[in-house]
N, C-alpha and C positions, 0 to 999 in steps of 0.2 A: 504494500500500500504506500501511497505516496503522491507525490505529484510529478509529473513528467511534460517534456517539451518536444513536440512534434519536429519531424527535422522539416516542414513546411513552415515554423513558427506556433501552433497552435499549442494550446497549453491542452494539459488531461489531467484531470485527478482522477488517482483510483482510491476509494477508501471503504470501508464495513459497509454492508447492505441487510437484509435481514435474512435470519434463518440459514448463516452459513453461506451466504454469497458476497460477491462485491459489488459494487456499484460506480460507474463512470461517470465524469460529469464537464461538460467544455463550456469555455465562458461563457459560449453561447446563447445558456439556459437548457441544452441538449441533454439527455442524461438516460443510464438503461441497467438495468439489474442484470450482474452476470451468474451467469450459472456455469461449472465445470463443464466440460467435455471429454470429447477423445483428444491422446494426442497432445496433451495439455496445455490446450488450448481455450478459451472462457467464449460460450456463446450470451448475446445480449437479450433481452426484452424492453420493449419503448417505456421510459417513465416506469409507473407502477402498472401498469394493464396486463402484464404476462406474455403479451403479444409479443413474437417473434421481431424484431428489426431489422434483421441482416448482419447488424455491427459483430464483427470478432476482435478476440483480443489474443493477444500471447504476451506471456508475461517471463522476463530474464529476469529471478529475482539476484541472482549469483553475481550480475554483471549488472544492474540497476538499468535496464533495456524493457520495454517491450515492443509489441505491433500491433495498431490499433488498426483495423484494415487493412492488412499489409504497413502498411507506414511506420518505420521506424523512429522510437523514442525512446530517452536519456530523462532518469531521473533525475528533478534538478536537486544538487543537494543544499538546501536549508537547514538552518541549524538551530535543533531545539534545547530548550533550557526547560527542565522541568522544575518547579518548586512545591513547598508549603508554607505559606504564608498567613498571616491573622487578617483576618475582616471586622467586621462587629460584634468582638466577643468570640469568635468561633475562628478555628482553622481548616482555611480551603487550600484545593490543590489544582495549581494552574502551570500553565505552557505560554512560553513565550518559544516561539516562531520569524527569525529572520531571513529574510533574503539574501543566495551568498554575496561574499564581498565582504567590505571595510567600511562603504558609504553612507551618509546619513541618509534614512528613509523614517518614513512616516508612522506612526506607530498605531493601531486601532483594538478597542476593547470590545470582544463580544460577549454582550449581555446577553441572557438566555431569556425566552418567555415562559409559560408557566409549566413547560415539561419537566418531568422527574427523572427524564436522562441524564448520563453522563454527559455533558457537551464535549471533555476531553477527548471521548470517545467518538463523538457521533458528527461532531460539527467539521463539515469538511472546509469551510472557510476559511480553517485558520491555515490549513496547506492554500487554498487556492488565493486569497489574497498575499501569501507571503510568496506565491508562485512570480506575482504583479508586483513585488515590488516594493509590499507593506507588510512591516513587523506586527506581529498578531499576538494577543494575548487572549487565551481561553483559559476558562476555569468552571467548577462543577459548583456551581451553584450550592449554596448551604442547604443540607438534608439531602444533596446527590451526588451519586458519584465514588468518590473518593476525601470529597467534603465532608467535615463535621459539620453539629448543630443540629438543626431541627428545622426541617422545609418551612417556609413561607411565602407568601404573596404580599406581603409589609411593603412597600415601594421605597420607604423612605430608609427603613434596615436594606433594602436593596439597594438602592444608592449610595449607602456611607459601605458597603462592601463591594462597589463599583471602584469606587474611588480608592482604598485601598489597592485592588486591582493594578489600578494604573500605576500607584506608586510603586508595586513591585513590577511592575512592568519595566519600568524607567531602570530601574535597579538594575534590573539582568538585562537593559540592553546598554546602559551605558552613555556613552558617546557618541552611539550610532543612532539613539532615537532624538526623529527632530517632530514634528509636528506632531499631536497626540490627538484624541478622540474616543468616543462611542460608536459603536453599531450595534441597535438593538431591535428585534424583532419583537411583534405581536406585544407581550406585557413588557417585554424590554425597552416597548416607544412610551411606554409610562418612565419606566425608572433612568434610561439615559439623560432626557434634559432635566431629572430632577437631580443626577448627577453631577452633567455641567455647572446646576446652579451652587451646589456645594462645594464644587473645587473647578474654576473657568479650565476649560481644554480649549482645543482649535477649531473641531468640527465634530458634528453628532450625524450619525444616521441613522434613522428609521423609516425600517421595511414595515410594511402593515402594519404599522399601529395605527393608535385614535389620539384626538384631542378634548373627546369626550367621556365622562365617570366609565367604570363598571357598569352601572343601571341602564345608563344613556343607551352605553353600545349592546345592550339586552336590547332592549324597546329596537331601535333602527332595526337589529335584527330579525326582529318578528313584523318589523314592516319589510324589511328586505324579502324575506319568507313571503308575504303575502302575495306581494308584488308579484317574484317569480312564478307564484302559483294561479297566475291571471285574477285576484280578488285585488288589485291596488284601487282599483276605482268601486269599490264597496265599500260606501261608509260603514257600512252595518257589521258589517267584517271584521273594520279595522277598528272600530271602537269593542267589539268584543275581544281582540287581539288584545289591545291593549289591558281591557279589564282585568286579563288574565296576568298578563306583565304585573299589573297594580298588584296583582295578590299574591305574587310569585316574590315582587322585591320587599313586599311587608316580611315575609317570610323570612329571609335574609336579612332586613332592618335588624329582627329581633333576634339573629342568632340562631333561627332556626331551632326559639320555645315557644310562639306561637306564632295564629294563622294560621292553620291547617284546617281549619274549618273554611274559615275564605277560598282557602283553595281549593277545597272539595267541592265549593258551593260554584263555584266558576266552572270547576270542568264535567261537575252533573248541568249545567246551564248551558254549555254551549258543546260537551259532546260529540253531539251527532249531525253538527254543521257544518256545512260541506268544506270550508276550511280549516275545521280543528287542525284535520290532520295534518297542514302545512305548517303547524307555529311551530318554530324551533328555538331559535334566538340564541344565547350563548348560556343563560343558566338553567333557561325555561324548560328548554327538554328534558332533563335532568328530573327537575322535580314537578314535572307531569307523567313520567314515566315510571314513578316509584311510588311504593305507599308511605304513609306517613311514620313507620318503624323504622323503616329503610334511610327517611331522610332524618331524621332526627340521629340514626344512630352513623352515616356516613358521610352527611352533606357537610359537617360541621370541618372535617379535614381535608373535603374536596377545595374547598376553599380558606382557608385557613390563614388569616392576616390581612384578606380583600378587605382595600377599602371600598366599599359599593357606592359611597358618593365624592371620590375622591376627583378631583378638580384640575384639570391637568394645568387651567389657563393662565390662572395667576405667573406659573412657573414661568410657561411660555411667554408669556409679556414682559415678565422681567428679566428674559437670556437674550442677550445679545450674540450669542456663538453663534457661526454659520451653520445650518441645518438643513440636510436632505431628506424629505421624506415622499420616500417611495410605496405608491398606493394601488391595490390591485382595486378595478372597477369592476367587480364580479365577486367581492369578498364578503362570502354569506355568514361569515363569524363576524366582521369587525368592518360593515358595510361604511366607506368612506365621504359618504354624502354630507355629511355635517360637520366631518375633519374639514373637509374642502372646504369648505364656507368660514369656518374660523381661522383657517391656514392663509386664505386668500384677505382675511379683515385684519391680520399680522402682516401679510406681506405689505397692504395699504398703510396700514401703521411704519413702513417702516424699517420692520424686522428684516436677518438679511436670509430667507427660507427658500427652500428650491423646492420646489413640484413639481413630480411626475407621476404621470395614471397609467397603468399597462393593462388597460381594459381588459382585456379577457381569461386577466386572472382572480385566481380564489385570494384565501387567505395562505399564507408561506408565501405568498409570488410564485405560484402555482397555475399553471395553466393544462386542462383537463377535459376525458371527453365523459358525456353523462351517460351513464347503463338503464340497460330495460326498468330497470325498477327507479333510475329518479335519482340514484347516488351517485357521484363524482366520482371520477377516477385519476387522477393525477399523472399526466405526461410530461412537461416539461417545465421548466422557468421560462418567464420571456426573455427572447432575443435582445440584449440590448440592459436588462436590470442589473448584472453584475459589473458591468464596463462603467456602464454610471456608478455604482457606489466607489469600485476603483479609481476610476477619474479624479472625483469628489476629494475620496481623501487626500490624494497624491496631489493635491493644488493645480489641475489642468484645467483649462477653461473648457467650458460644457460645451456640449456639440447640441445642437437645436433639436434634434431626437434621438433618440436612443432605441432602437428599434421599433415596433409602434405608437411608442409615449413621447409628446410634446414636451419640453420640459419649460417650465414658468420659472422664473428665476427673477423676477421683477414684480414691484406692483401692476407696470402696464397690461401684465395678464392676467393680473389676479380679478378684472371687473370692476365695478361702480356698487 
C-alpha cells in the first residue's frame, strides 16, 4: 500500500479497502475495489457497485513498482513520523506524512467527522495529498483507533484537540512546515473553523459540511427527503415532515428522558401517508425506526457530546482565515441549501470564503448511481474536488472550474 506515480505523471494511491481487498484511487475522483486474482495480479470493480471495470493492477511490493493497466509505477517515497501525543486531557496517536525532499511545503490537519474509525488507518488522504506536495497530519480521533479517552461529538473538546494536532505536527516537521491548516469533512466542517478560531492557521477546508446546528441540518434533510420523493410542493406533506422533526429534536433536547409519547403520537398520525416513508433526515430515521427501549437505552451514545443547537455563525463571522468549502448539491445527509445562503451573506460581508458545488454528489463528495430499490451506491469522487482542495492549500490561484463546479471566490458571485 502506498502511493505511486505513473510514469505518464499520474499519481495512484493504493490503500485498505474492505473485507481483505485494496482499493485504488486517482486525483481524478476515479477509484475501484481490488480483488486478488490469478497470476498475482488484482482485478478492479467501479466505486462500490461490485461491477466489473476493466482496470488491472500488478503490484512489485519487493521493488516499490507496480502496473496499473499495463503502465508502469514507482512508489513515491514519503516519509512518515508516527507519534503519541496529549490532546485534551487524553493521548492520541497521529502521523505526520511528508513529501520527499528538504523543501518547505505546506502543512494540512485532517479532522475526522463522526466515524469511529481509525482515520490512521482508513484515511487515504494523508498519502494522497502528501503524494501533491502537502505535509499531512492524521490522527485517531479520541475513543478510536489507537487513541485514548472516551469518543465524543463535543466540537469544542474537538477543536482544542485539533489544535494540539497541529502543534505536534509543526514539531515533527520542523523547518520544512510553512503554511498550516485544517481539512475537515462532514462534523469536521463544525470543528475546523472553531479551531482556527482558537489558534489563527492559514487556511481551513471543508468538504460537506454545514453552516447550520445539528437540528437545522435534520429539518433540511427531511425536506431534502421530501423533495426527492416528488412531495416538495405538498404543503401538507411538509408541514407533517416537519411535525415529526418537532418531536424527534424535543426528544434529543431532553437527552433522550422524555417525549416518547410525542413521538409515538406523530408517527400513529401520519403513518400511513404516502410520504412517511421518504422522511429520513440525519437523526430522524434513527429514532423512527426503533422503539422506545431501544432509544433510551442506545440513542444516548449514538450521539454523545452533540451539540443539537450548536451555532456555527458567530465562529464564522469572526474568522478571518481563508476558507474552502466544498459542497456536494445532491447531499441527502447535510443538504447545502442554506450553507449556501449564509456562505454567500459572509462572502458579501466581506469574508475571504471560496465556493464550490459538484452537483451530482452525495455527502463524502461522492458521486453514485441509484439501485432498484431507491438506495445509493457510491462510484466515484468528482472530477476536479481533490485538485481544488490541493490547489487551495498549496497557495495556487484557482482555476474558474474544477471539473463540473464553478468556483465563487468573491462576493461578485455570491448574489444580492
Amino acid at each position: 500500500m502506498g502511493s505511486y506515480r505513473l510514469a505518464d505523471g499520474r499519481p495512484l494511491d493504493i490503500g485498505p479497502g474492505d473485507e481483505g481487498r485494496l482499493r485504488w484511487r486517482s486525483d481524478d475522483g476515479r477509484t475501484g475495489a481490488l480483488a486478488p486474482a490469478a497470476h498475482g495480479a488484482w482485478t478492479s470493480t467501479l466505486g462500490w457497485t461490485g461491477r466489473a471495470d476493466g482496470h488491472r493492477v500488478r503490484l512489485d511490493c519487493a521493488h516499490d513498482r507496480l502496473r496499473f493497466d499495463g503502465m508502469p509505477g514507482q512508489r513515491v517515497r514519503t516519509i512518515q513520523r508516527d507519534t503519541r501525543f496529549r490532546g485534551s486531557g487524553v493521548e492520541l496517536a497521529g502521523r505526520l506524512t511528508l513529501p520527499p525532499g528538504e523543501g518547505r511545503v505546506p502543512l494540512v490537519v485532517l479532522l475526522h467527522g463522526a466515524e469511529h474509525d481509525s482515520a490512521l488507518q482508513r484515511y487515504s488522504l494523508q498519502r494522497e495529498f502528501a503524494n501533491a506536495g502537502i505535509a499531512t497530519f492524521v490522527y485517531d480521533k479520541r475513543g478510536t483507533g489507537a487513541s485514548g479517552g472516551r469518543y465524543t461529538q463535543d466540537y469544542l473538546t474537538l477543536a482544542v484537540d485539533a489544535v494540539h494536532a497541529l502543534d505536534e505536527a509543526r514539531r515533527l516537521g520542523g523547518a520544512r512546515i510553512g503554511r498550516v491548516g485544517y481539512q475537515g469533512g462532514s462534523q469536521g466542517g463544525w470543528v475546523a473553523p472553531l479551531a482556527a478560531r482558537i489558534a489563527p492557521v492559514d487556511f481551513v477546508v471543508v468538504g460537506f459540511g454545514l453552516a447550520v446546528s445539528p437540528l437545522e441540518e435534520d429539518r433540511e434533510a427531511i425536506g431534502f427527503d421530501l423533495r426527492r420523493a416528488g412531495f416538495g410542493d405538498d404543503a401538507a406533506a411538509m408541514a407533517g415532515a416537519m411535525a415529526i422533526a418537532d418531536a424527534t429534536a424535543a426528544l434529543i433536547d431532553s437527552g433522550f428522558a422524555e417525549g416518547y409519547e410525542r413521538l409515538a403520537a406523530v408517527k400513529a398520525r401520519y403513518a400511513q401517508a404516502p410520504w412517511y416513508p421518504s422522511v429520513r433526515g440525519n437523526f430522524t430515521w434513527y429514532l423512527l425506526g426503533n422503539d422506545a427501549d431501544t432509544i433510551r437505552r442506545d440513542a444516548p451514545g449514538l450521539v454523545r457530546g452533540v451539540p443539537a443547537h450548536y451555532d456555527p455563525m458567530p465562529v464564522l463571522r469572526g474568522l478571518d482565515t481563508p476558507q474552502l468549502w466544498a459542497l456536494g448539491g445532491e447531499d441527502r445527509d447535510a443538504p447545502p441549501g442554506e450553507t449556501l445562503r449564509r456562505l454567500a451573506a459572509l462572502q458579501r460581508a466581506g469574508k475571504p470564503i471560496v465556493r464550490a458545488v459538484f452537483a451530482r454528489a452525495d455527502h463524502g463528495l461522492y458521486e453514485f448511481e441509484t439501485a432498484a430499490d431507491g438506495e445509493r451506491v457510491s462510484t466515484r469522487q468528482p472530477d476536479g474536488y481533490f485538485r481544488l482542495m490541493a490547489d487551495f492549500i498549496l497557495g495556487k490561484t484557482l482555476q474558474p472550474r474544477y471539473g463540473e463546479a464553478a468556483v465563487c471566490a468573491s462576493a461578485a458571485c455570491a448574489g444580492g
